[in-house]
C-alpha positions as CSV (number, residue, x, y, z in Angstrom):
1,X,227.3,-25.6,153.4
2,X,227.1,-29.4,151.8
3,X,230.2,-29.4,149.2
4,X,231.3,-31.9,146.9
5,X,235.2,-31.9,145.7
6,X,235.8,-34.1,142.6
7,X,239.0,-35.3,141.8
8,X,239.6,-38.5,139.3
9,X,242.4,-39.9,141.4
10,X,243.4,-40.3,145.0
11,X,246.5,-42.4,144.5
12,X,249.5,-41.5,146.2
13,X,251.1,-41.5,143.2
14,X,249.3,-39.1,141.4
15,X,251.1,-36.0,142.5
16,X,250.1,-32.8,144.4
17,X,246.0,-33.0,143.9
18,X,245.7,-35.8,145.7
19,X,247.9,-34.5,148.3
20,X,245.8,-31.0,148.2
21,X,242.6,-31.8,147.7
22,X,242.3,-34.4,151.6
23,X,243.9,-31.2,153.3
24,X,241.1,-29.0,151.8
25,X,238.5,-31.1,152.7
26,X,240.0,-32.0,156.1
27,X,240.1,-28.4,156.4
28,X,236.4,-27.5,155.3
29,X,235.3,-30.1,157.6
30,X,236.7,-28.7,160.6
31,X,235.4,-25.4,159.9
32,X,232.0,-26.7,160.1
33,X,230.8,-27.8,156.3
34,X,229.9,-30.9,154.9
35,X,232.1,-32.3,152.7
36,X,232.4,-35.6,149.9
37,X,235.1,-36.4,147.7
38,X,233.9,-38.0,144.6
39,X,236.8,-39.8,142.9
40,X,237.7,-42.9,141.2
41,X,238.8,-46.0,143.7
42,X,242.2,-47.0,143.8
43,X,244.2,-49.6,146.2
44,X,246.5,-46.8,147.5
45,X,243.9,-43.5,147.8
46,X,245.3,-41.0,149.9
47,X,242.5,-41.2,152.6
48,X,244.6,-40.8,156.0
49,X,244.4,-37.4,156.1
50,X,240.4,-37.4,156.5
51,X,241.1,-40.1,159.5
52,X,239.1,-38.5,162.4
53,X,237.0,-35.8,160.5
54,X,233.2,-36.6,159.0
55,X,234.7,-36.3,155.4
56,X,232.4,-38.7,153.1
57,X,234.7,-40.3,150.4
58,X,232.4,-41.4,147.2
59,X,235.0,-44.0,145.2
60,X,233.6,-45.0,141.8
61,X,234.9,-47.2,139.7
62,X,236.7,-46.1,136.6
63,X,233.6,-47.1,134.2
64,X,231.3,-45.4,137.1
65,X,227.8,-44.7,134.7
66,X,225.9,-41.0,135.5
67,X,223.8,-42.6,137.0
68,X,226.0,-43.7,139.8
69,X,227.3,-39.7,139.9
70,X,223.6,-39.2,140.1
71,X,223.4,-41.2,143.3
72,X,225.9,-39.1,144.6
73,X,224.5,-35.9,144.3
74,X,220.9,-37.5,145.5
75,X,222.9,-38.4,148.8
76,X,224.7,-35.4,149.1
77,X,222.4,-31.8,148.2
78,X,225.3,-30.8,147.6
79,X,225.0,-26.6,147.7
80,X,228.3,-26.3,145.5
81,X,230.7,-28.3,143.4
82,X,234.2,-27.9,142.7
83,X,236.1,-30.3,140.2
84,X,240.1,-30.5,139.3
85,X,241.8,-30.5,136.4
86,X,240.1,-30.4,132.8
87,X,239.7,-32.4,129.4
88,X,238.2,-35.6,131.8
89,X,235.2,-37.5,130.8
90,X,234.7,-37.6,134.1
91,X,234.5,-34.3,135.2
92,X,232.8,-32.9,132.4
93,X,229.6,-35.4,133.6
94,X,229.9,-34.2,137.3
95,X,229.5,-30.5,135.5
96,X,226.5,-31.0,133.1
97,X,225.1,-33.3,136.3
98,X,225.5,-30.1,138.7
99,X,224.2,-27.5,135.9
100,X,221.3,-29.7,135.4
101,X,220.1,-29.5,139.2
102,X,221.4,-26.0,139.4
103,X,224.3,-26.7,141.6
104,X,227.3,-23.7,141.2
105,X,230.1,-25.2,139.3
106,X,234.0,-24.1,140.4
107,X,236.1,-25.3,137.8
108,X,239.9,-25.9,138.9
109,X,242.2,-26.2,135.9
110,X,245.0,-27.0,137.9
111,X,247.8,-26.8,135.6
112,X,246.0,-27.5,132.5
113,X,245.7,-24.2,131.1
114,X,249.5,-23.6,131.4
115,X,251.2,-22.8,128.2
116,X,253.5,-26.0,128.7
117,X,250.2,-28.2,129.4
118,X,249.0,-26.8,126.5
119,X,251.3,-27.4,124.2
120,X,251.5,-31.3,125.0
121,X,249.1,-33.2,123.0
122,X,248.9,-29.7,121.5
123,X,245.8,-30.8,118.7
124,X,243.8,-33.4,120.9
125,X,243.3,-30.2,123.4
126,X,243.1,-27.7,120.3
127,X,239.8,-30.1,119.2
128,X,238.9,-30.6,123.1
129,X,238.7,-26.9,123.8
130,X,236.8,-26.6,120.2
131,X,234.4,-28.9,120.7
132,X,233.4,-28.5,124.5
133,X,236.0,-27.3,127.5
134,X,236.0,-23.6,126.0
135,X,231.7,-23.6,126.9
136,X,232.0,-25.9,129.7
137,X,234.8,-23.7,131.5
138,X,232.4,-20.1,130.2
139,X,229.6,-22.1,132.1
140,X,231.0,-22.5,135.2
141,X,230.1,-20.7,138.0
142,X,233.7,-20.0,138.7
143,X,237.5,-20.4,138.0
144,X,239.7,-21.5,141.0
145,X,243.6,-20.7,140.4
146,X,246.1,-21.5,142.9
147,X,248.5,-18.7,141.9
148,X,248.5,-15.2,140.2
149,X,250.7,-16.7,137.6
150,X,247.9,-19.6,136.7
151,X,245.0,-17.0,137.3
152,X,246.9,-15.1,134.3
153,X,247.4,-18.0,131.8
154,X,243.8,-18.7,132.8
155,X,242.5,-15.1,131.2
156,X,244.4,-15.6,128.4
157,X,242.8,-18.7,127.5
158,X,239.4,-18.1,128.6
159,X,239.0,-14.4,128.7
160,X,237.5,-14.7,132.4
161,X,238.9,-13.9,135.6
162,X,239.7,-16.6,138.5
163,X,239.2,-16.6,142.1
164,X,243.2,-17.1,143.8
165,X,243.9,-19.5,146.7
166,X,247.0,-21.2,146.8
167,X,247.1,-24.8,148.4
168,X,246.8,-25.2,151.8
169,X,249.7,-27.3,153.7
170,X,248.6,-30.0,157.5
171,X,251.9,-28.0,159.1
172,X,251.8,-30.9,161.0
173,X,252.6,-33.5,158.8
174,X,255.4,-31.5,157.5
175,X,257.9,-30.7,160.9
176,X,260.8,-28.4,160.5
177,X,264.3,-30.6,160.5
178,X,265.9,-29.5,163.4
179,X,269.0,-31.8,162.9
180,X,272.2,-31.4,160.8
181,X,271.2,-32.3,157.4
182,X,274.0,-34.3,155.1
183,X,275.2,-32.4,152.4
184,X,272.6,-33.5,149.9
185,X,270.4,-32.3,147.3
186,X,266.8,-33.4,146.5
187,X,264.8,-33.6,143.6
188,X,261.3,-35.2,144.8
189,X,258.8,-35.0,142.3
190,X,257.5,-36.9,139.3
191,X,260.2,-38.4,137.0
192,X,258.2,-36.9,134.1
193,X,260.1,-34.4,130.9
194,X,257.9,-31.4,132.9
195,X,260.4,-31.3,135.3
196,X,263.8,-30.5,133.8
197,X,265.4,-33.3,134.9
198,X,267.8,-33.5,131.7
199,X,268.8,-30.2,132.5
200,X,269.7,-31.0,135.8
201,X,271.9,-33.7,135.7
202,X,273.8,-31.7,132.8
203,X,273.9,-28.8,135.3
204,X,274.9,-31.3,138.2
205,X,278.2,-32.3,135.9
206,X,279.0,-28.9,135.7
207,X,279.4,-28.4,139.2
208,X,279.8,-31.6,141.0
209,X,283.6,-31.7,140.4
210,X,284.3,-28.6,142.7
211,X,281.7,-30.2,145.2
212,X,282.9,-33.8,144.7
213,X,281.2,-34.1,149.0
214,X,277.8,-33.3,147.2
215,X,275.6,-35.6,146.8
216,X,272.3,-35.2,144.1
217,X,269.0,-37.6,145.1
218,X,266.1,-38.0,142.1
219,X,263.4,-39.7,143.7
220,X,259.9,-39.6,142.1
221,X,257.9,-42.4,139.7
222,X,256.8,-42.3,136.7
223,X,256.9,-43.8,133.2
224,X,259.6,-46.4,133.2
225,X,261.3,-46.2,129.8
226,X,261.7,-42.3,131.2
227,X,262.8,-43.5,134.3
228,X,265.1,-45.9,132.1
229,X,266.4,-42.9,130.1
230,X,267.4,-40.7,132.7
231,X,269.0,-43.4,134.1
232,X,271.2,-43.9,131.2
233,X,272.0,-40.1,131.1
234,X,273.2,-40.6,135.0
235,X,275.5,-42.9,133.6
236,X,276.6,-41.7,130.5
237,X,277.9,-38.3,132.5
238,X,280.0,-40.4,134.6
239,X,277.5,-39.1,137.2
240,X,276.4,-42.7,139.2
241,X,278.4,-42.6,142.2
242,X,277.0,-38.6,142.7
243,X,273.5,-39.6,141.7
244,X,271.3,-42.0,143.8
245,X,267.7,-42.5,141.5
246,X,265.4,-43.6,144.1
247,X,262.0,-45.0,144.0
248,X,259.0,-42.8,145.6
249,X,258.8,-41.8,149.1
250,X,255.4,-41.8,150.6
251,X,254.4,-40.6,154.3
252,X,257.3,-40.9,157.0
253,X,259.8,-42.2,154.4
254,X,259.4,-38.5,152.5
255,X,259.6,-36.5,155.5
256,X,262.9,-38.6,156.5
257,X,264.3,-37.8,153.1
258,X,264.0,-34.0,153.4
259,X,264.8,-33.9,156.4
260,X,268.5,-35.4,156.1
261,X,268.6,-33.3,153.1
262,X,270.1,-29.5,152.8
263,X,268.6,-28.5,149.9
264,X,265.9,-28.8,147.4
265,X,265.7,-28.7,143.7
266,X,262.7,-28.6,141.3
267,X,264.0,-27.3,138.0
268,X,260.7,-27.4,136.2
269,X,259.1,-26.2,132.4
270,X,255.9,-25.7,134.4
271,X,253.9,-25.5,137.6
272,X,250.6,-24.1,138.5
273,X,251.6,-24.2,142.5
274,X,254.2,-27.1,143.2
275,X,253.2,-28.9,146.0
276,X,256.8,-30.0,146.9
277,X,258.0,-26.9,147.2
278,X,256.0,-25.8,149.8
279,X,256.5,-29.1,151.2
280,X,260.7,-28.9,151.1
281,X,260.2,-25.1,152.8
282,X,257.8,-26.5,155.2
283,X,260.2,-28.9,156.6
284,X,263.3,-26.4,156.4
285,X,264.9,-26.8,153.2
286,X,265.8,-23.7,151.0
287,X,264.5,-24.4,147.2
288,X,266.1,-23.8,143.7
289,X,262.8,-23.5,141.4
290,X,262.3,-21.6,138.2
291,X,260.6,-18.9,137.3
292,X,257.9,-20.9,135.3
293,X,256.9,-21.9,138.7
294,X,254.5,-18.9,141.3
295,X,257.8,-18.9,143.3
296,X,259.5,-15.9,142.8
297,X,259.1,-15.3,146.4
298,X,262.1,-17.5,146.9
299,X,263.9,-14.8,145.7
300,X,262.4,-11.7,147.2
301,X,262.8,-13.1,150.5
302,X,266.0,-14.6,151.0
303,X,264.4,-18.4,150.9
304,X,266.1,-20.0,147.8
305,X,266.8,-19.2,144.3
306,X,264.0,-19.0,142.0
307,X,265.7,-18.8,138.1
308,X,265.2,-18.7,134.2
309,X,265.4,-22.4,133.3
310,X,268.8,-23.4,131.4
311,X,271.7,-25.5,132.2
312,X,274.0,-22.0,132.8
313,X,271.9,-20.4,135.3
314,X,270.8,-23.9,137.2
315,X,274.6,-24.4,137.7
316,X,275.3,-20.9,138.8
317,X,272.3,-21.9,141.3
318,X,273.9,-25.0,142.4
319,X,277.2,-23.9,142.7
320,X,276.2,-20.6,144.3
321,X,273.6,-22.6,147.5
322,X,276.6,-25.5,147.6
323,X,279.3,-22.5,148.4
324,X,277.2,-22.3,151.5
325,X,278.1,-24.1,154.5
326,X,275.1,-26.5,155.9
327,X,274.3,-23.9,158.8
328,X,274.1,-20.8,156.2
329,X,271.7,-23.1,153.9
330,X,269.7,-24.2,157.3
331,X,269.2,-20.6,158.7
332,X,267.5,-20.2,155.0
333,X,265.4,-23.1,155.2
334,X,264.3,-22.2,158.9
335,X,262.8,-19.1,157.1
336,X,261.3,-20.5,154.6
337,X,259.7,-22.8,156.9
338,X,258.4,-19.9,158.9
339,X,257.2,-18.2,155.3
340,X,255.3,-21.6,154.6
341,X,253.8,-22.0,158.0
342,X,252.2,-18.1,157.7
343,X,250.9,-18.3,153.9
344,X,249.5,-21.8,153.7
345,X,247.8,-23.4,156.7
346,X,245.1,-25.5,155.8
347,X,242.5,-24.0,157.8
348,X,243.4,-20.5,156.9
349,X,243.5,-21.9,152.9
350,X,240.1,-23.9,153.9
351,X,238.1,-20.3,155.3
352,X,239.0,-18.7,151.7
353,X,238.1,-21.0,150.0
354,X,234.6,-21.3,151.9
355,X,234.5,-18.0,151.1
356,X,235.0,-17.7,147.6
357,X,232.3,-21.2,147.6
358,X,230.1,-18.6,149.7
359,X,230.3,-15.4,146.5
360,X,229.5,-17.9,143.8
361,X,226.5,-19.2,145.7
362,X,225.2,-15.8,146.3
363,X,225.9,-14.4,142.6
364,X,224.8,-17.8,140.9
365,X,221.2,-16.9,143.5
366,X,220.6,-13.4,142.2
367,X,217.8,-12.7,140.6
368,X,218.7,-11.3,137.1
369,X,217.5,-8.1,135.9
370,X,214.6,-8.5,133.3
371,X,216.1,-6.9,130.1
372,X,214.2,-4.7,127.6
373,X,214.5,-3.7,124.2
């Protein structure tokens, strides 16, 4: 099978897609199939997973014309194409450009049809899904969600049903800790309103005072006069000497910072899969999520605390994992480590999703019963 993944950004900066989307190809690749990312170039494109495998990585520039997608798909014969995220220019060409030749089209909302997404920019996507996503998402060949709870919000929206395959996780790139951790909290993420940061730092001066050995690190980028305003929140709770706000972490420096970490923390309004999460689990650290996340698991196994989001019940959270001693919190994280390690290996998450490519081929092939009056 020749496939082509879209995605308009590789960056390392650009949060879990461009974390996913390598490990799917690298995956795909390994299983046999031929496989090109399309994406716009960037100087810091997440590439080093593909190192080794035949993956073909078509960078265009942001202004790329069709007719340099066209090339693309001339190059490729591609038998199936699968794009992330909605509303793009971008995308939206790589569809009409797939339709036209006859090429199955997966569309993968990632996130964007989540009622939290939705309500941002609330009337540009009201007049977006007026004017063309609504037909262009009803004329794709199928709907990729990475979680029950998106495949839901997804029907709602659309009225159609979605394939299901969560991420897929390189278990090598994310090694258990098998050290003693300090007695630290981490939020890793995107410093973006999404993620309830507000709410945690309130939540953190709740409890800090009767865990004064605690420690609470943000790390994450985003837009700086955010970055500037949480900032002044740290300091206006009296909260800077329990607080470190860090800048990104990327590659060795990530896996170094949850691993001398205990626990993780991603109070968030909204999340279609959370990437970090599985990440955090995969390298040993029990998680405190919400329930607007697909992690309810967390709770139904003994792996964290997953939580209705509100400054009350994230300190009752905090308070509750930090009344554990490191070993208790460690023995958690070693099984949610183990729960990662079964439920989202890339190649395992690669043969579904050859699969599901596999069903929309066939049912996009055949033939169609002549109708009659």
């Amino acid at each position: 099978m020749e496939i082509l993944l879209v995605i308009t950004s590789l960056d390392v900066s650009r949060g879990g897609p461009s974390r996913s989307v390598p490990t799917l190809a690298k995956g795909l690749a390994e299983a046999g199939h031929g496989v090109t990312i399309m994406t716009v170039g960037s100087e810091r494109m997440n590439v080093a997973p593909l190192e080794g495998t035949p993956v073909k990585v078509a960078a265009l520039s942001p202004r790329a014309t069709r007719a340099e997608m066209e090339r693309v798909f001339d190059e490729g014969h591609f038998d199936v194409v699968q794009a992330q995220g909605l509303w793009e220019i971008f995308n939206r060409r790589v569809q009409h450009i797939a339709q036209k030749r006859g090429i199955p089209f997966v569309a993968t909302p990632r996130g964007s049809l989540e009622p939290w997404a939705l309500e941002l920019h609330a009337w540009k996507k009201l007049l977006a899904m007026f004017l063309y996503q609504k037909r262009d998402l009803r004329k794709a060949a199928g709907i990729l969600a990475t979680s029950k709870m998106e495949a839901e919000h997804i029907r709602e929206v659309t009225g159609r049903d979605s394939y299901v395959i969560p991420n897929g996780l390189d278990m090598s790139e994310f090694p258990c800790r098998t050290a003693e951790s300090k007695k630290q909290v981490l939020f890793l993420s995107r410093i973006h309103p999404k993620k309830g940061l507000e709410v945690l730092i309130e939540a953190w001066g709740a409890v800090h005072e009767a865990h004064p050995d605690w420690n609470l690190v943000i790390a994450g980028n985003g837009d700086l006069l955010y970055i500037e305003e949480i900032r002044g929140l740290i300091s206006r709770k009296g909260l800077a000497r329990s607080i470190s706000l860090l800048p990104p972490r990327f590659g060795e420096d990530k896996i170094r910072l949850y691993h001398e970490s205990a626990l993780f923390v991603l109070p968030s309004y909204s999340e279609n899969f959370g990437m970090v999460v599985a990440e955090a689990m995969a390298c040993g650290l029990p998680v405190i999520t919400t329930d607007a996340t697909p992690w309810q698991v967390l709770n139904e196994k003994g792996l964290g605390w997953c939580i209705e989001l509100s400054q009350e019940n994230l300190a009752q959270a905090l308070d509750t994992a930090l009344e554990c001693d490191l070993y208790g919190l460690a023995a958690m994280g070693q099984r949610a480590s183990q729960y990662v390690r079964e439920a989202f290996d890339y190649r395992k998450v690669a043969r579904a999703v050859a699969d599901m490519f596999a069903d929309v081929i066939a049912k996009t092939q055949k033939p169609q019963k002549n109708e009659t009056a």
